[in-house]
Structures are given as structure tokens and as C-alpha cells.
N, C-alpha and C positions, 0 to 999 in steps of 0.2 A: 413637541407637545406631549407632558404627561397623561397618562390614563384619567386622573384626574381633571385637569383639563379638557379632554375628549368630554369626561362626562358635565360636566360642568357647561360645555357647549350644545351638546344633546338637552338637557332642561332647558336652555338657553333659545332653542330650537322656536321658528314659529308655531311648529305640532306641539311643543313639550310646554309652550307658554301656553297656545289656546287648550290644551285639554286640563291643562291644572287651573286657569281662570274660571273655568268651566263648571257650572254649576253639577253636572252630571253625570262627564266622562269618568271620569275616579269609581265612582260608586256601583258606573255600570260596569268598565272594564273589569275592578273587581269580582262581581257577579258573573260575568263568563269565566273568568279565569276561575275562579271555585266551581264552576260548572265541569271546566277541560277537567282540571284536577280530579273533579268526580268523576269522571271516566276513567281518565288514564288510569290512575293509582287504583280505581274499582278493579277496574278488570285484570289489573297488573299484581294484586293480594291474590285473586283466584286464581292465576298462572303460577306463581311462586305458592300458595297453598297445595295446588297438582304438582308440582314439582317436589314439596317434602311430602306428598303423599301423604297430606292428610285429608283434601278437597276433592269430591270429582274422580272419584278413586277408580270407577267404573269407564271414564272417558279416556280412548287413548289419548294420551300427551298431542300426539299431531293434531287429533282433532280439536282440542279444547285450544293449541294455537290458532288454529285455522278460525275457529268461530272466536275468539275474543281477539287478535289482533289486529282487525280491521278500525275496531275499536277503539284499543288502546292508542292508534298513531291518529285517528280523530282529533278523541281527547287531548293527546299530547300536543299535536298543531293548534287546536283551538287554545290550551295553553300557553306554546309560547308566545303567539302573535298575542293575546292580550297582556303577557306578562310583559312584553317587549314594549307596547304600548306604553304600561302601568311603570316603566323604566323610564319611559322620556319624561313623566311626568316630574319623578324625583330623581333624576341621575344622581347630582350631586350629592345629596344626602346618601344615596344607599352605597356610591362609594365609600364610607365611611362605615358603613353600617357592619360590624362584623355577623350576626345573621343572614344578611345576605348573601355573605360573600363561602361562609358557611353551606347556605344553598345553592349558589353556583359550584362549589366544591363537590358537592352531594350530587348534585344532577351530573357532574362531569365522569363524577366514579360512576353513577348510575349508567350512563350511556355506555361506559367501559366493559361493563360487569355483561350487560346484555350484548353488545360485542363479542368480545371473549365467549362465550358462553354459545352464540350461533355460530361463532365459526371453529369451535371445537366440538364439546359434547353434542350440540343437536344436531351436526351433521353426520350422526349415528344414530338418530331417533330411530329410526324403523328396528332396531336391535332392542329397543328397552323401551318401546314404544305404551305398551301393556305390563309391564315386568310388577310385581307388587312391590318393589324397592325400586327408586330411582336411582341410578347412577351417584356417586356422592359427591362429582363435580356439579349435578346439577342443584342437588340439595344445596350445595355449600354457594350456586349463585342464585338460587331461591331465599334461603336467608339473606346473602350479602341486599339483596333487594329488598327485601321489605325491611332490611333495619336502615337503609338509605332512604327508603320514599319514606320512610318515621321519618328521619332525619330532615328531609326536603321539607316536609308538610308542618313539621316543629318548629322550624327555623323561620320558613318564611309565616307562621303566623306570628313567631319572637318576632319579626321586622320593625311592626307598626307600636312594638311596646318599647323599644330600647330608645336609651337618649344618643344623642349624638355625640359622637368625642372622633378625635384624628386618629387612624390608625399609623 
């Protein structure tokens, strides 16, 4: 079975048939899922904006994790289960869709970058906790973040505007 196929089976799905017949699931799931996104990515510009030192300039670094990352994986949960949802709907098409697949690329470096990122430089926080220059590994995954969740939030709103063609 191709990927294709998988998805093609997933629309196919009793859940992926009754939510797309469905007068209202589409319209709501997308409403949470722009909601998660309003979290996540909120609070994910003011950690990356502390990180290049230009946001929150007065707050140590640990502490402005401590209070916005409860948050941030909120939003992200409530994003992906409705995004995952908003998937069975149209598997098939968004296989095809290169913006999607665009967004799943973006989200996959994104989770990378914050990876990388907790298990190198912030396991030194307490050292540059307060420092008026951040370290330049974290600057440099402060940017790589916020031109990826651009990237995320551009792409998946390109989704709903592209025609379909085979990739």
C-alpha cells in the first residue's frame, strides 16, 4: 500500500466520510485549530523574540520558559488533534497538495530546531540566564523559529487556495 493509498483510505474512513458530510465539523475543527495555532505560535514569537533579545528583555530566559511553555504544548495539542482531524477529512487531496506537505516539512524542522536547541544550549541556561546578549546558538534557533512557524502558518493558509495536480 502506497502513502497515497493510506491516505486515500483515511478519507475513506467512516470518521473522514461522516465529518466531511457533515454540515459543521470542517468549519468547527478549523476554528480550534486556528485557536491551538493562536497559542502555540503566540507564545512561541515571545520565546524566540527573548531569545534574540529583543522581547522581555528584563525576564530571565528560564523564567519566561517556565511561564509560556505550559502554554505553548496546550496550544500545540489542541492543534494537532484538530489538525489530524481536519486530515481525515481531506487526506486524499492534501496528499497532493504541495503546501501541505510544505507544512509538514516546516513543522518537522520546527520540532527539530527545538530539539536540538533543549538539548544543547538551554542545558546551560543558568550561565546566560540574564546575560544582555543571548548566546548565538540560541539566537540563531530563535530566528530559525520564527521563519519556520512563518513558514507553517503561510503554507497551511496557501492549502485551501491551491488547485490540485499529481505530485
Amino acid at each position: 500500500m502506497s502513502l497515497y493509498d493510506a491516505a486515500k483510505a483515511i478519507e475513506a474512513s467512516r470518521m473522514g466520510t461522516a465529518m466531511r458530510e457533515s454540515m459543521y465539523w470542517f468549519a468547527a475543527l478549523n476554528l480550534v485549530h486556528l485557536l491551538g495555532l493562536l497559542i502555540a505560535a503566540g507564545t512561541i514569537v515571545f520565546w524566540d523574540l527573548r531569545l534574540l533579545g529583543i522581547g522581555l528583555r528584563r525576564a530571565p530566559v528560564s523564567q519566561v520558559g517556565k511561564s509560556l511553555l505550559p502554554w505553548t504544548w496546550g496550544g500545540f495539542a489542541v492543534m494537532f488533534l484538530s489538525g489530524s482531524l481536519l486530515f481525515t477529512i481531506e487526506a486524499g487531496r492534501l496528499y497532493n497538495n504541495i503546501f501541505f506537505r510544505i507544512k509538514v516539512a516546516a513543522l518537522l524542522l520546527a520540532g527539530l530546531n527545538v530539539l536540538i536547541f533543549h538539548l544543547t544550549v538551554y542545558r546551560k541556561v543558568e550561565e546566560w540566564d540574564r546575560a544582555p546578549t543571548m548566546p548565538l546558538q540560541a539566537r540563531i534557533a530563535g530566528t530559525l523559529s520564527i521563519l519556520l512557524w512563518f513558514c507553517i502558518m503561510a503554507a497551511g493558509r496557501a492549502i485551501g487556495y491551491t488547485l490540485d495536480y499529481a505530485v
